[in-house]
N, C-alpha and C positions, 0 to 999 in steps of 0.2 A: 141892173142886178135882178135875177129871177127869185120873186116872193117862193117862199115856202109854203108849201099847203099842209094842211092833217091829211086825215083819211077820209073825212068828212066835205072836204073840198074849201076849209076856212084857212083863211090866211093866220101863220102862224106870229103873232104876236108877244112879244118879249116871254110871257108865262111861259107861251108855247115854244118857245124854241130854246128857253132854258131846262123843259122837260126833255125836249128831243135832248139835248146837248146830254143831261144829267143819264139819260140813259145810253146813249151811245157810249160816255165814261164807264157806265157800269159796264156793257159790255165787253171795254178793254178789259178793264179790271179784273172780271171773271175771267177770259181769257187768257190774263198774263199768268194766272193762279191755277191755270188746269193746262199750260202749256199748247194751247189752240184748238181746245175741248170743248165745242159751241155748249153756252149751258141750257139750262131747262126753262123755261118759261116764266115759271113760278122765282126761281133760284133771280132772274135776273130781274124780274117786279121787285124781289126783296131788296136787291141790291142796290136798286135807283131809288128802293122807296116810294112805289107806286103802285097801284093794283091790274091787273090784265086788263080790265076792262079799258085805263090808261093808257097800256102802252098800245093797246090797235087803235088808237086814235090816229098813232105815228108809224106804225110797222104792220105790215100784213102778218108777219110771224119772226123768230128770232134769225133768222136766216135773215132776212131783208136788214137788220139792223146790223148782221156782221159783214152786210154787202158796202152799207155806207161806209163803214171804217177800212176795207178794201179798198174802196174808192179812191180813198184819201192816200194809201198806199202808193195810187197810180200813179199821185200829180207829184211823188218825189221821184219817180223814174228819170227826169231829164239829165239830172248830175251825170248819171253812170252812163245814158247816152251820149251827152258830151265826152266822156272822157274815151268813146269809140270814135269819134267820128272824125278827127285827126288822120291823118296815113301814120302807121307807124315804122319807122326804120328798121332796118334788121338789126342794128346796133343798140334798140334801145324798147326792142320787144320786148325781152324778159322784165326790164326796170320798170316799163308802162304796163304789163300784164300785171306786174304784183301790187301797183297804183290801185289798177281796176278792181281785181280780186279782193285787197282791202275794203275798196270802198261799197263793193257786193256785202259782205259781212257787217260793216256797218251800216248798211241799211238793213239786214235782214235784225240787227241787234234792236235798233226802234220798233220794227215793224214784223215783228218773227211769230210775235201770238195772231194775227188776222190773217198773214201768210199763211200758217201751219191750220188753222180754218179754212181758208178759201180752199187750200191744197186738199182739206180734208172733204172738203163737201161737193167738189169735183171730181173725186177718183170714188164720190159715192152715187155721182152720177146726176146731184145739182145743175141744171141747163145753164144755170146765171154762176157758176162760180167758174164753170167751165169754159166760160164766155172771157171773163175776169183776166183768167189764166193766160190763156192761150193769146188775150190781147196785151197781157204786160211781158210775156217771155217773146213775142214774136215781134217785138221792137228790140228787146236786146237782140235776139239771134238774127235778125236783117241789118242791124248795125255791125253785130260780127263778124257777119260773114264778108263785108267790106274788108275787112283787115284779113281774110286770108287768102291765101295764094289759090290760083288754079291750074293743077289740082291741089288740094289741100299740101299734098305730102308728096314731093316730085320722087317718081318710084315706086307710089304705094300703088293701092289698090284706088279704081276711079271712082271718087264719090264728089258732091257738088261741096260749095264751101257751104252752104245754107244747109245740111246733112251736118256736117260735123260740126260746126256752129251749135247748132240742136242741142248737139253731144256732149258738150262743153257746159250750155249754160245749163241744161239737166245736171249734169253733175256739180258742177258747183251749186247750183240750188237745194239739192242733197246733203253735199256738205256743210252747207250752211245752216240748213236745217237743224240735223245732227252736232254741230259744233256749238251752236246759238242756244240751241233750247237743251240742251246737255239729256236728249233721250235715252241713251244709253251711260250711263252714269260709272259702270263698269269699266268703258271706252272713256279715256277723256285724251287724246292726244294734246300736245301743244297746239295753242291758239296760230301763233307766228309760225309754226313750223307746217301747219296745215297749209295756214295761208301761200308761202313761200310755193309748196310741195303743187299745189294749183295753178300757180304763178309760172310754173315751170312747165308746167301740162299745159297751159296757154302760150308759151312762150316758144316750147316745141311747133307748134302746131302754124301759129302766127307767121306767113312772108315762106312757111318751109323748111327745114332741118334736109 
């Protein structure tokens, strides 16, 4: 197992990795309170109950500290991988889409405030969130695209299954978003009824309609 280091280049010891720990919690916490709003420097020392000077012992800046909780995001991907990687029947697409779809929103329900950061600090043009991104969607979208037909839509128009695969997990990850973190409070559709309404958009698409 790989020691921990500071910043300093010292192995981190029980104190030290109860501080890391104790700050990484703050980070959620703030997080979960401003709905994936990386907080301020100052705001998140108060949080953990430490002073700046503390927390770059362990983090080059708050960015690096919402990168480790991303992280940990990654290593729950495998579930919803497996649940791609079966062949799916034409007879039991739509039932296994809305399986998948489910279990999309219930991860995003844990892990919806470091999502809505990474997403946030990637479309601001962060190199490392962008990295993040594009390495947790392009294991679901190379798993999807297994389960569709080629061409996608016999009749449509020619595109690859890894194109609308893209399409797919983009927009459920939108929806999810949207559904998860309740941004528009105005909009509240049905939870089940969303899910379903996706399910079916997957389920179109999956073997060919």
């Amino acid at each position: 197992m790989t020691k921990k280091l500071n910043k300093s280049g010292q192995v981190l010891g029980q104190k030290g990795n109860e501080t890391r720990a104790r700050i990484l919690e703050a980070t959620d916490s703030l997080l979960r309170a401003n709905r994936g709003v990386p907080p301020t420097l100052a705001a998140l020392a108060r949080e953990a109950g430490i002073t700046s000077p503390t927390f770059y012992l362990y983090f080059g800046d708050v960015g690096e500290a919402i990168e480790a909780l991303v992280r940990m995001t990654g290593e729950k991907l495998d579930g919803l991988i497996a649940l791609l990687d079966d062949p799916w029947s034409r007879e039991e697409r739509f039932a296994r889409s809305e399986v998948f779809v489910r279990a999309y929103f219930d991860y995003w329900k844990v892990n919806a405030p470091a999502l809505r950061a990474r997403n946030r600090l990637a479309d601001q043009g962060d190199e490392r969130f962008v990295k993040l991104r594009i390495a947790a969607t392009s294991k679901l979208i190379s798993h999807l695209a297994l389960q569709i037909g080629n061409p996608p839509v016999p009749g449509g128009l020619p595109c690859s299954p890894e194109s609308t695969a893209a399409w797919l997990i983009t927009a459920l990850e939108r929806q999810a978003t949207v559904m998860v973190l309740k941004l528009y409070p105005s909009f509240s559709p049905d939870m089940d009824d969303s899910i379903r309404s996706m399910a079916n958009l997957f389920g179109a698409v999956i073997a060919g309609v």
